[in-house]
FIKE-145303 format. One record per residue (C-alpha): chain; x, y, z; residue number from 1. Coordinates in nm, 4 decimals. Each point is the difference from the previous one (the first is absolute). Layout:
N
(r "A"; (X; Y; Z); NUM)
...
//
This chain:
54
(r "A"; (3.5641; -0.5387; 1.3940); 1)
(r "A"; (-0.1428; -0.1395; 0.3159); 2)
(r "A"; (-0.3796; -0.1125; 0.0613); 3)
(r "A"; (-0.0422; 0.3372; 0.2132); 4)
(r "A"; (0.0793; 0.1936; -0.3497); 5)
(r "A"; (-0.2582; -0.2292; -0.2153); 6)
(r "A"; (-0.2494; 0.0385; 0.2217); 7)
(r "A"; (-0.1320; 0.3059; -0.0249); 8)
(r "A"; (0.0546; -0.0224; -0.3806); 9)
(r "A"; (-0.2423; -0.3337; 0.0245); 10)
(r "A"; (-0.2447; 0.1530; 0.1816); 11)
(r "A"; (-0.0141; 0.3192; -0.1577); 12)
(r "A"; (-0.0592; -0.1800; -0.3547); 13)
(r "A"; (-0.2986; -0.2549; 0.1464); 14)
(r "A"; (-0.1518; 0.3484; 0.1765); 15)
(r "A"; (0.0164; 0.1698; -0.3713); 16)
(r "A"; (-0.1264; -0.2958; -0.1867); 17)
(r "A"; (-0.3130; -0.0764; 0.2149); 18)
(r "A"; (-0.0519; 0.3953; -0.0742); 19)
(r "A"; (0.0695; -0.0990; -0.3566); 20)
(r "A"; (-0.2624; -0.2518; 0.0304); 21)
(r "A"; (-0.2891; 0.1516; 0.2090); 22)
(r "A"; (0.0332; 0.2700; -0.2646); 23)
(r "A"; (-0.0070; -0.2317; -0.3056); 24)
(r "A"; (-0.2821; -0.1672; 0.1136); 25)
(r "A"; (-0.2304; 0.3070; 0.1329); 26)
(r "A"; (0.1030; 0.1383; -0.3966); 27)
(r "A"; (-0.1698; -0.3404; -0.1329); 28)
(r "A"; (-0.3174; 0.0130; 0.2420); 29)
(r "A"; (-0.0483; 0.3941; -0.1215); 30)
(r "A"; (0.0417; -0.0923; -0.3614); 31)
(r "A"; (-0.2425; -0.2521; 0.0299); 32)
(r "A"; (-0.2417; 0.1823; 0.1203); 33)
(r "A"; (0.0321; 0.2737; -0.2425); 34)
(r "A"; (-0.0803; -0.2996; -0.2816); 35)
(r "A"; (-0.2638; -0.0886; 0.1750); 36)
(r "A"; (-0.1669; 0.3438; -0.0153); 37)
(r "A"; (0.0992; 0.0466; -0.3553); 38)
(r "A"; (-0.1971; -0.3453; -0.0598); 39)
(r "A"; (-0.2795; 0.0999; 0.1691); 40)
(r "A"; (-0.0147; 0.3501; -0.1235); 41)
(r "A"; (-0.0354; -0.2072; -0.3737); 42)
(r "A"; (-0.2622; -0.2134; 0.1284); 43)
(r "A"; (-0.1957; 0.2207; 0.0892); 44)
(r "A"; (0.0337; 0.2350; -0.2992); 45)
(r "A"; (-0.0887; -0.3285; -0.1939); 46)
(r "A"; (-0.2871; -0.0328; 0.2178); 47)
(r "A"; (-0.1495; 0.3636; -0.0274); 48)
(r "A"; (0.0547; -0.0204; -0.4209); 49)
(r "A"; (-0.1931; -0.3007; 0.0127); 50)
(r "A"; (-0.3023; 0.1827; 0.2114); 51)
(r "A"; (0.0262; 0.2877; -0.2121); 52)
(r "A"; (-0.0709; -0.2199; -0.3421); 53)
(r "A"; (-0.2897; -0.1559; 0.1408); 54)
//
């Protein structure tokens, strides 16, 4: 196999696993914010409980 064979191969897997990557870390940033909202959706159950006993 020559370098004008590997080449393509190379480049093809760095293309595919910055893809890989931009897609793992957009997946982190949207599950974060969906714990977020969860946590805040609880807070402010907490806080309208607490209202309603007084």
């Amino acid at each position: 196999m020559s370098i004008f064979t590997l080449f393509p191969i190379l480049v093809s897997l760095c293309y595919f696993g910055i893809v890989l990557g931009i897609v793992y870390v957009i997946h982190k940033w949207v599950n974060k914010l969906f714990i977020l909202k969860q946590e805040q959706n609880d807070l402010l159950r907490e806080i309208i409980k607490k209202m309603d006993n007084k």
